[in-house]
Backbone as CSV, one residue per row, in Angstrom:
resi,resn,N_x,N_y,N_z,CA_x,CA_y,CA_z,C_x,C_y,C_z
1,UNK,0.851,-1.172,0.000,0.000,0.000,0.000,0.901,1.240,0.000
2,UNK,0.289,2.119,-1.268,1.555,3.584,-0.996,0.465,4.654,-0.064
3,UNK,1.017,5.389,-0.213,0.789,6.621,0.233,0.210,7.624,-1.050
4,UNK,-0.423,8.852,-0.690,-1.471,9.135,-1.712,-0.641,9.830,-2.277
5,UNK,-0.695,10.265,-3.684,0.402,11.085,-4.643,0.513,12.494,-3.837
6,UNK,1.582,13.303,-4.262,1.929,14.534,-3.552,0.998,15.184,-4.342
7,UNK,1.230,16.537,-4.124,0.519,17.967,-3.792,1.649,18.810,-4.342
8,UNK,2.192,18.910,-5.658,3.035,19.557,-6.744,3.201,21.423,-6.199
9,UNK,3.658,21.684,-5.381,3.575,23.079,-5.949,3.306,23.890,-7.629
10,UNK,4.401,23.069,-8.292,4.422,23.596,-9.842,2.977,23.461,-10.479
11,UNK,1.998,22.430,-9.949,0.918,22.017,-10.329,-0.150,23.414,-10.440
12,UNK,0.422,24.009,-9.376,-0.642,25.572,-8.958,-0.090,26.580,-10.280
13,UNK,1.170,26.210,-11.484,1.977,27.496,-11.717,2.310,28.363,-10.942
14,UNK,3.153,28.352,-9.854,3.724,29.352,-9.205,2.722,29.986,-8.271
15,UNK,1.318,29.838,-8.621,0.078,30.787,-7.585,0.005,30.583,-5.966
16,UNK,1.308,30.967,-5.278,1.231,30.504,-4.158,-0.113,30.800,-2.957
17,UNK,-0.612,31.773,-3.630,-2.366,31.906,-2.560,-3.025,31.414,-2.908
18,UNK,-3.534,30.366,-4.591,-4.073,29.348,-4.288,-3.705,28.070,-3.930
19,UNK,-2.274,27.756,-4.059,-1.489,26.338,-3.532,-2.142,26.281,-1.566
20,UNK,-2.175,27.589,-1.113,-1.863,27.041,0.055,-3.468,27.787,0.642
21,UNK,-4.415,27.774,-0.191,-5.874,27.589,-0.128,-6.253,26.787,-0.215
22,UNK,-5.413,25.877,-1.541,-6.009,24.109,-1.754,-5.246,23.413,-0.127
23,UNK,-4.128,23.268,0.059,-3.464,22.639,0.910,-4.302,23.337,2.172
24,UNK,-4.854,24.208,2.821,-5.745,24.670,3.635,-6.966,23.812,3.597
25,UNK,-7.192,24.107,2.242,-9.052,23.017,2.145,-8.552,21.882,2.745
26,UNK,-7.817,20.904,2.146,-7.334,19.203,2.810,-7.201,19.064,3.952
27,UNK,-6.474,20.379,4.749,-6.057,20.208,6.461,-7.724,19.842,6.633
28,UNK,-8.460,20.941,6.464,-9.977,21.091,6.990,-10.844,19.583,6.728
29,UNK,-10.653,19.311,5.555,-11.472,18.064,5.029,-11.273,16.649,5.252
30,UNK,-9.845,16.726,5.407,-8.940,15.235,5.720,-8.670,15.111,6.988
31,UNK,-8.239,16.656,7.829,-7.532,16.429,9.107,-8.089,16.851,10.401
32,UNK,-8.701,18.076,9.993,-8.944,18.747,10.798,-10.287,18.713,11.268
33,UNK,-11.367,18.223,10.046,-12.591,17.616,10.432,-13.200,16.418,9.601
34,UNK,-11.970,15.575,9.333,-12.325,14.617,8.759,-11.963,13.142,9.696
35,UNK,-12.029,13.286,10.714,-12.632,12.595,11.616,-11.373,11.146,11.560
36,UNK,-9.712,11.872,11.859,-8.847,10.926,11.878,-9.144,10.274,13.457
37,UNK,-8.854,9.301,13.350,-8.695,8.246,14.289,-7.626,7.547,14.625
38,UNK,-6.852,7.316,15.710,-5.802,6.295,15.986,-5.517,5.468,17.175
39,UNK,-5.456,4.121,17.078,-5.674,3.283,17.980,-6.950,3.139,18.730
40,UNK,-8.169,4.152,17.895,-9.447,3.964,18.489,-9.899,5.499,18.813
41,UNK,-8.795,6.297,18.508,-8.909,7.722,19.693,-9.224,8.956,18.747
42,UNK,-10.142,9.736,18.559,-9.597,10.917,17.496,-8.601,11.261,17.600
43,UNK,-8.245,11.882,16.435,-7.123,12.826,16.339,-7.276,14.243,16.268
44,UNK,-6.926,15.070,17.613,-7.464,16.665,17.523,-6.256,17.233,16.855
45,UNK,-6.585,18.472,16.423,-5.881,20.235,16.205,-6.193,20.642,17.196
46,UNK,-4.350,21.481,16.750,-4.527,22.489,17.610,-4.417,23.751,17.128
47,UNK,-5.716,24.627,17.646,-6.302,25.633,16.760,-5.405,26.810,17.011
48,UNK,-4.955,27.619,18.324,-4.058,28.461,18.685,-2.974,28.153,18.772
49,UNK,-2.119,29.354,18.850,-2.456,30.172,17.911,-2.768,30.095,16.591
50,UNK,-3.731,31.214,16.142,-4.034,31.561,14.789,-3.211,32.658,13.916
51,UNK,-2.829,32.237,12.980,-2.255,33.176,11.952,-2.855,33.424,10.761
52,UNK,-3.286,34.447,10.338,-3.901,34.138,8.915,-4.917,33.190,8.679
53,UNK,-5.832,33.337,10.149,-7.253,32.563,10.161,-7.099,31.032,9.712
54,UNK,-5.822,30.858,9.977,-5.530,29.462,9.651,-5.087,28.857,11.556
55,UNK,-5.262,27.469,11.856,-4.942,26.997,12.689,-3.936,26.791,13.174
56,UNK,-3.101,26.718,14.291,-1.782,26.285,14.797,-1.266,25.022,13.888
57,UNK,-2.197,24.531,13.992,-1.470,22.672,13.307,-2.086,22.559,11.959
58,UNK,-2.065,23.789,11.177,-2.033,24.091,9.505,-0.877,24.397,9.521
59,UNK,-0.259,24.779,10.625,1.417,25.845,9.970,2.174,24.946,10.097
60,UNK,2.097,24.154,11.373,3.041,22.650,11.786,2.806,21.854,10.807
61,UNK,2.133,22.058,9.647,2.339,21.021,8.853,2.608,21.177,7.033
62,UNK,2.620,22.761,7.469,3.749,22.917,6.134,4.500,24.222,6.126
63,UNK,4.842,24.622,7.348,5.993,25.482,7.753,7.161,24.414,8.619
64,UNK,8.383,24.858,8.366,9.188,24.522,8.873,9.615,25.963,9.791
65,UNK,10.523,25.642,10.560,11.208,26.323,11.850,10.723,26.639,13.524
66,UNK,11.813,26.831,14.195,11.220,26.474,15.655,10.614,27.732,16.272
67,UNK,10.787,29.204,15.918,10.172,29.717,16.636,9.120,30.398,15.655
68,UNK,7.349,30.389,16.174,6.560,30.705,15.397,6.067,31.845,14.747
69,UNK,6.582,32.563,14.934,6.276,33.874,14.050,7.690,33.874,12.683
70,UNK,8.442,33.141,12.537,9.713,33.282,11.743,9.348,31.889,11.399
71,UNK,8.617,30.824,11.376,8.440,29.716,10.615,8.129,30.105,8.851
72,UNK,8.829,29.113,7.729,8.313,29.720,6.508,8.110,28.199,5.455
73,UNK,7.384,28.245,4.870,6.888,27.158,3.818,7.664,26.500,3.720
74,UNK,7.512,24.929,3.825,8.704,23.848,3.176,7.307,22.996,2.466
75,UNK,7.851,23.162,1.227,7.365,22.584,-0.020,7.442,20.819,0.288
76,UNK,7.936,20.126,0.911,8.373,18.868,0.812,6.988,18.428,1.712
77,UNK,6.756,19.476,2.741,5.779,19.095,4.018,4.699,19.294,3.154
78,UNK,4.631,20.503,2.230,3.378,20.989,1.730,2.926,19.793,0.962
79,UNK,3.743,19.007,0.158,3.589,18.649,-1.139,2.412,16.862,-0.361
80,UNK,3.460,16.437,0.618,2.567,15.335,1.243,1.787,15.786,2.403
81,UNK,0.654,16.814,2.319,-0.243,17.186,3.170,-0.794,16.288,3.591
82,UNK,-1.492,15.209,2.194,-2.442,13.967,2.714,-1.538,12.833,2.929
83,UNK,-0.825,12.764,3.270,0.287,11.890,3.669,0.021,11.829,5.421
84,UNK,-0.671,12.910,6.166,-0.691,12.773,7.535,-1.512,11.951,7.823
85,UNK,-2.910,12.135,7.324,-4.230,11.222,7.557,-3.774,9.368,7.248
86,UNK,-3.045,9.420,6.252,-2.892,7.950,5.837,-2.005,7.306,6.805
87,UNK,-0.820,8.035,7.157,0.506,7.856,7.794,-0.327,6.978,9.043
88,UNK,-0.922,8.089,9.867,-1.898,7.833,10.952,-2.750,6.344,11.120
89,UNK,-3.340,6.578,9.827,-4.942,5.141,9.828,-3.776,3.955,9.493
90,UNK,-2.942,4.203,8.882,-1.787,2.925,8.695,-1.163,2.637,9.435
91,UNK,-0.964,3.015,10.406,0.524,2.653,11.265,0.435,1.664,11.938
92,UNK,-0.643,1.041,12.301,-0.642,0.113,12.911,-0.515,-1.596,12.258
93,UNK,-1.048,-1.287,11.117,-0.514,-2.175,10.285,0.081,-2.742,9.096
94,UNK,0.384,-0.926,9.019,1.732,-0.955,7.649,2.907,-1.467,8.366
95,UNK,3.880,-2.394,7.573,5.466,-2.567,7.761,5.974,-1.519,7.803
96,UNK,6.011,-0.838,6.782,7.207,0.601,6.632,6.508,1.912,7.663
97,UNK,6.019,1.246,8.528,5.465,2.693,9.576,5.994,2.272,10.510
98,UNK,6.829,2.843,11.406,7.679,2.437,12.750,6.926,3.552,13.829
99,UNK,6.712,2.659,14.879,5.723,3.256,15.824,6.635,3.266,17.027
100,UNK,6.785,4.113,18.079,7.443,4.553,19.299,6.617,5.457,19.510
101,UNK,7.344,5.100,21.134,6.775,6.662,22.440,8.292,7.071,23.090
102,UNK,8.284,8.654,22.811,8.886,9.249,23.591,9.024,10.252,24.381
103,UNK,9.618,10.758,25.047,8.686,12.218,26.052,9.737,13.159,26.325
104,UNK,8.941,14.311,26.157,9.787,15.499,26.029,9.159,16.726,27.283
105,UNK,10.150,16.767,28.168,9.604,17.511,29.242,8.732,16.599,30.144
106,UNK,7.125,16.833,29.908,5.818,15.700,30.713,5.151,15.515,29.169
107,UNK,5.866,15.729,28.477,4.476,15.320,27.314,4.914,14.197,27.108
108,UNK,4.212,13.088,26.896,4.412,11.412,26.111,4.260,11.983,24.501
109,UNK,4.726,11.266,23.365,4.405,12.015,22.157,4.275,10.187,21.625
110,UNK,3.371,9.955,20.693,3.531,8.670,19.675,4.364,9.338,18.434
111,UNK,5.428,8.433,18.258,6.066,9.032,16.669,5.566,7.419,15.462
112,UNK,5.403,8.054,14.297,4.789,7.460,13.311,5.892,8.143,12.143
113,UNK,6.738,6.799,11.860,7.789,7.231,10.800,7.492,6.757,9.928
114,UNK,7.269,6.588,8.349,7.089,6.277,7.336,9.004,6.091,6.317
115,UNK,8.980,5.025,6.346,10.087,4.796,5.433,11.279,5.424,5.965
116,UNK,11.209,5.611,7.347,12.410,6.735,7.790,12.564,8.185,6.549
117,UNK,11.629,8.526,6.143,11.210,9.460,5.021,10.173,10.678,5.658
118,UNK,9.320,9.842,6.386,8.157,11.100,6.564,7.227,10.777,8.462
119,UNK,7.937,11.795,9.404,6.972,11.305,10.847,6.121,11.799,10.918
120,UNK,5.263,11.886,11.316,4.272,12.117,12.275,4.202,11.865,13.870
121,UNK,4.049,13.380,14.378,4.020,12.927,16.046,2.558,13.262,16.310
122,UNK,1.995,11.932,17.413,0.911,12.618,18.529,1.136,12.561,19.706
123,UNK,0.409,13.761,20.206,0.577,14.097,21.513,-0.483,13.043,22.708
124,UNK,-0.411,12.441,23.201,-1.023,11.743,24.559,-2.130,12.487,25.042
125,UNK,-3.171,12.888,25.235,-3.951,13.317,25.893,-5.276,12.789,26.369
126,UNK,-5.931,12.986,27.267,-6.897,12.168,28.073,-8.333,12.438,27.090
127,UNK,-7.745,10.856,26.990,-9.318,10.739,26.087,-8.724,10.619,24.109
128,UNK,-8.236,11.241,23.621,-7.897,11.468,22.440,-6.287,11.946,21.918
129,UNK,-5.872,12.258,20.907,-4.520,12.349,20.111,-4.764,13.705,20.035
130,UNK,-3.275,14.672,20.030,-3.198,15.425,19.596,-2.138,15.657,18.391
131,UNK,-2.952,16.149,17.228,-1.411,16.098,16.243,-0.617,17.348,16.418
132,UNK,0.862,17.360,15.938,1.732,18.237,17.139,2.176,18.120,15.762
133,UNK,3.236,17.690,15.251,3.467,18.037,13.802,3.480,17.140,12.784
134,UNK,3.768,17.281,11.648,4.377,16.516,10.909,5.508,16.927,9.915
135,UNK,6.385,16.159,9.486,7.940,16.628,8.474,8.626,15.457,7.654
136,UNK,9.143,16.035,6.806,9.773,15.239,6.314,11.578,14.698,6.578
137,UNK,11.999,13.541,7.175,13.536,13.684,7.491,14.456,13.482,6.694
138,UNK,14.952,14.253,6.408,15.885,14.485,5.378,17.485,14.638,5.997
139,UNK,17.586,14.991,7.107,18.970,15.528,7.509,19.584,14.125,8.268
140,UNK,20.639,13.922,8.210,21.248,12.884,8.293,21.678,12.501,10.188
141,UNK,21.484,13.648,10.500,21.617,13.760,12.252,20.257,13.301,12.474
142,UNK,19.203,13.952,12.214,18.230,13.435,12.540,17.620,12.373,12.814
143,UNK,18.084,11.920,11.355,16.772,10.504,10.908,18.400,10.039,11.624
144,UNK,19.770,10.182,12.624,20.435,8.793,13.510,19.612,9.184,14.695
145,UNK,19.343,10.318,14.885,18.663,10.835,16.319,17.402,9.455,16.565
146,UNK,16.222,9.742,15.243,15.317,9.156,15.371,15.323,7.562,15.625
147,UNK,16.406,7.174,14.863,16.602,5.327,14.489,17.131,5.338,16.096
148,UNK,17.949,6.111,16.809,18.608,5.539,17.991,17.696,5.666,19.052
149,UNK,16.401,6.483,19.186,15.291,6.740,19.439,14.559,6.161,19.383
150,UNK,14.230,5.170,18.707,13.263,4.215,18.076,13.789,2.557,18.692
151,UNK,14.763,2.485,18.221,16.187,1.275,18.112,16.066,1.038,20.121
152,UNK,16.239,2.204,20.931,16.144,2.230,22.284,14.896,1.660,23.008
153,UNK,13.754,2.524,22.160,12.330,2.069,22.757,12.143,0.768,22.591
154,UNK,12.396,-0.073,21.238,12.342,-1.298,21.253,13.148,-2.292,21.605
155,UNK,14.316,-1.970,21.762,15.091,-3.034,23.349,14.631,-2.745,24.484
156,UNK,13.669,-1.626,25.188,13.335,-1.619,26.323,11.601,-1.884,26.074
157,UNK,10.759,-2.371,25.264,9.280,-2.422,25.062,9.623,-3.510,23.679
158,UNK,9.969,-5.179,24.434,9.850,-5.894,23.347,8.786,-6.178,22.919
């Protein structure tokens, strides 16, 4: 089973206010009220902050950078928007989806890696999921960060 075709920037010709109107509609239709589920649990947004009448976890999922007012478009995140919803409903019984828990501060987070190519994190919360981001790993520190991350949880949670 693949994953659903990307989301072309070039596809828009260059029109970046409708690329990221269409990629807006999908958060809303696929993610945001299209009624994801995992391990039984919805999957919420998180709506604040708002920028541009768009939701917190519209920007986490096709802005890159850590502090939020200086976050700016990464085309790679944009392009597999619907890549989150599937990543999610699959993981439990796709092969190429590697599933771990790890915690940062008090938060527990589920990570959902695709091909060591594309994660998805949720956040733990009572009663339901929160999606916190999603990206693509590309950098070579990282995706050892993640495997030694992953590689750990499962010698200690055989």
């Amino acid at each position: 089973m693949n994953p659903p075709d990307l989301l072309p920037f070039a596809a828009f010709g260059g029109d970046w206010p409708a690329y990221e109107a269409e990629l807006h509609r999908i958060f809303v239709a696929e993610i945001a009220n299209g009624g994801v589920q995992y391990e039984g649990l919805r999957v919420g947004c998180r709506r604040h902050p708002e920028a541009a009448r768009r939701w917190a976890s519209f920007w986490h999922l096709v802005q890159e950078g850590s502090v939020e007012d200086d976050r700016l478009p990464d085309l790679r995140r944009c392009e597999r928007i619907r890549w989150v919803r599937w990543v999610i409903e699959n993981a439990v019984a796709h092969a190429e989806i590697d599933v771990w828990q790890n915690t940062r501060g008090t938060q527990v987070n589920t990570l959902l890696w695709f091909r060591e190519e594309y994660l998805v994190v949720l956040g733990q919360r009572q009663g339901y999921w929160l999606l916190r981001t999603a990206y693509c790993t590309e950098k070579s520190g990282r995706i050892a960060q993640l495997r030694k991350e992953r590689d750990a949880f499962r010698r200690a949670n055989p």
